[in-house]
C-alpha positions in Angstrom: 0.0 0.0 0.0 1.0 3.2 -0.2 1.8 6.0 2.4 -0.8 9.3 2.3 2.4 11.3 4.2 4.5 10.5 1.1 4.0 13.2 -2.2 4.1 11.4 -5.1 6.3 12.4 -8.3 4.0 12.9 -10.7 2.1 15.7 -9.2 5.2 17.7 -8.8 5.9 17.2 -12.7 2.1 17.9 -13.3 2.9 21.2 -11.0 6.0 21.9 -12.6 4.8 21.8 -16.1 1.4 24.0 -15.9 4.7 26.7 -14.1 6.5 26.0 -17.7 3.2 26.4 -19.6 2.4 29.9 -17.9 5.8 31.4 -18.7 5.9 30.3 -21.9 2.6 32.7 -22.4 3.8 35.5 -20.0 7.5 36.1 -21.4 6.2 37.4 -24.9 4.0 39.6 -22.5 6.6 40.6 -20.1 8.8 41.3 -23.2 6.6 43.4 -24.8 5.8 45.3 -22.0 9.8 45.9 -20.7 10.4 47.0 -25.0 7.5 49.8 -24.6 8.7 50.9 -21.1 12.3 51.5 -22.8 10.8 53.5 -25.6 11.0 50.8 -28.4 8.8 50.9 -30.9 8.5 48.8 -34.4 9.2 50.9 -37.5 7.5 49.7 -40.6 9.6 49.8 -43.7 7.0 52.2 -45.9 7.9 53.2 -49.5 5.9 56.9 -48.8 7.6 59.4 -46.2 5.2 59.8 -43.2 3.4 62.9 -42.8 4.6 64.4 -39.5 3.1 65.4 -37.3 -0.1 63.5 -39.3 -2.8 66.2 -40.0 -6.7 65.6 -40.7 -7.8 67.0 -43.9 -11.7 67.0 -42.9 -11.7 70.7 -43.0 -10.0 70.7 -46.1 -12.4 71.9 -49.0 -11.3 69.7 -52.6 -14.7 70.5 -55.6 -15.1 68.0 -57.4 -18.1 68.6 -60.4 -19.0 71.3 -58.2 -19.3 69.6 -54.8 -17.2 68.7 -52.0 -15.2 66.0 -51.9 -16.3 63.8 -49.0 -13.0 62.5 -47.2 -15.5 60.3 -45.0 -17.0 58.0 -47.4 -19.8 56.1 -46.4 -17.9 53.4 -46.3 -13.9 53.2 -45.1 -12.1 53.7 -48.4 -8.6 55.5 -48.5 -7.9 58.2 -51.1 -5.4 58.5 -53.4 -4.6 62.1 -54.2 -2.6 62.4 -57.3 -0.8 66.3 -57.0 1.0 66.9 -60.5 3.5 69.4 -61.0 3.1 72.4 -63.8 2.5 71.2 -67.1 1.6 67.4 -66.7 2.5 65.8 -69.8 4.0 62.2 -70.8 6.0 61.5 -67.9 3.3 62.8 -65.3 0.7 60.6 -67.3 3.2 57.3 -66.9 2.9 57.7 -63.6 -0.8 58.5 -63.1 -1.2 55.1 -65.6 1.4 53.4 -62.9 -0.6 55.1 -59.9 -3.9 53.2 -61.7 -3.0 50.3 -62.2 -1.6 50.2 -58.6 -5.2 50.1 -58.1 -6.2 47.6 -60.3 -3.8 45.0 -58.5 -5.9 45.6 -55.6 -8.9 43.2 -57.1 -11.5 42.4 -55.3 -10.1 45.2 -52.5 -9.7 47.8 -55.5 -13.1 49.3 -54.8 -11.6 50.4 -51.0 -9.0 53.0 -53.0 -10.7 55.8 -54.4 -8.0 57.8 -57.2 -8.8 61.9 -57.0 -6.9 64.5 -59.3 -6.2 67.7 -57.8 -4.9 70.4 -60.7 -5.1 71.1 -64.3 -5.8 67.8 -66.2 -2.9 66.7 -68.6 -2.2 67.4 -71.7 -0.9 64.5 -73.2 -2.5 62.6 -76.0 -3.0 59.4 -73.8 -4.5 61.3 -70.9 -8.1 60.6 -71.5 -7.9 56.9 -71.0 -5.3 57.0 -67.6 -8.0 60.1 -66.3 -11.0 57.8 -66.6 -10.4 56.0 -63.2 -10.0 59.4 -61.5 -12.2 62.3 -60.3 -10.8 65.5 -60.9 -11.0 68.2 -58.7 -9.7 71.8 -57.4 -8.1 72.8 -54.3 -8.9 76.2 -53.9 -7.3 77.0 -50.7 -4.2 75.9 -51.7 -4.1 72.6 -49.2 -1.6 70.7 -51.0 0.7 73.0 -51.6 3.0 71.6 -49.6 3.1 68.2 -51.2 3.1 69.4 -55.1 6.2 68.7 -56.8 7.7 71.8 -58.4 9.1 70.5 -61.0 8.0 70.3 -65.0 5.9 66.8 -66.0 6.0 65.2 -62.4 3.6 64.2 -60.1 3.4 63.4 -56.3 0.8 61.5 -54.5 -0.8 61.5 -50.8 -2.0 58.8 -48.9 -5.3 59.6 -46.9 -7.1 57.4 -44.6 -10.7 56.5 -44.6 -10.8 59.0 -41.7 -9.3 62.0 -43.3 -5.8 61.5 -41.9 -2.9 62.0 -44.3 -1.1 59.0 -43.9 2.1 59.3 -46.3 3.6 61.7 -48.9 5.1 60.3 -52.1 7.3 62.9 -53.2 7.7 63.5 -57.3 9.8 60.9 -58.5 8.7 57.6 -56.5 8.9 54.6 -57.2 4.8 53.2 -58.4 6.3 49.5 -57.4 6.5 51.1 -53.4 3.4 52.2 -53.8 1.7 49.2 -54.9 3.5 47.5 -52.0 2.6 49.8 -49.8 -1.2 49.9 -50.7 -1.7 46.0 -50.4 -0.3 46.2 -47.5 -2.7 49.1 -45.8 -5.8 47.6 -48.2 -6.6 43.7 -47.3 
């Protein structure tokens, strides 16, 4: 028979595993917490430069056909603002084409990006088709200013989320590949 005043050895491994369970689930926890408490903090590797500090554009006023641009949609789509530089001809309209079918990669998450124009439309002769997939519109107090490349046939683009926050700049000259990358991964 066996003694009651005697433990036995399997509760202390029973014991001692349910101790190695629970710290295998705290240490991420503990981690985390310690990396936060040092001032760690992830940095995603974006193609876009991030707008800092961010800024809400819900007071900005874009027309487009005469109305107001709603930056809340009525349901949470992102905006692509294409900003060209003076005189957007060939070059610009490459990268409006590129900007597009950025979109279009999308597929069934394509409808969450809407693609708005802010400026004089184009001038090149293969304009028409690339402008069909955006509205065009005006900024007439000058909003975007600060993003618009300066430069001849060029174009920049800004990043705005579905709640009016500018997210990221890309400045004239990007790279449309980083920007596709950059939308899947912000549009799933």
């Amino acid at each position: 028979m066996t003694d009651p005043n005697v433990r036995s050895t399997p509760s202390r491994t029973g014991r001692l595993k349910l101790v190695l369970i629970m710290l295998v689930f705290l240490a991420p926890i503990v981690a985390a917490g310690l990396l936060t408490l040092s001032g760690w903090q992830p940095q995603g590797k974006g193609n876009g430069q991030p707008i800092v500090p961010q800024r809400s554009l819900a007071d900005v006023r874009v027309d487009v056909d005469g109305k107001p641009w709603a930056w809340r949609d009525s349901e949470p789509r992102l905006t692509l603002v294409a900003l060209p530089g003076p005189g957007c001809a060939a070059e610009c309209v490459k990268t409006l084409a590129l900007m597009r079918n950025a979109r279009i990669v999308l597929n069934r998450n394509a409808d969450r990006l809407r693609l708005l124009y802010i400026g004089p439309e184009p001038t090149a002769t293969d304009a028409a088709t690339v402008m069909r997939d955006y509205k065009v519109g005006t900024d007439p107090a000058n909003a975007f200013d600060a993003f618009r490349p300066t430069g001849p046939d060029s174009v920049a683009a800004v990043l705005v989320e579905s709640n009016a926050t500018a997210l990221a700049w890309y400045p004239a000259g990007f790279d449309p590949n980083g920007l596709r990358k950059d939308l899947q991964k912000v549009i799933r």
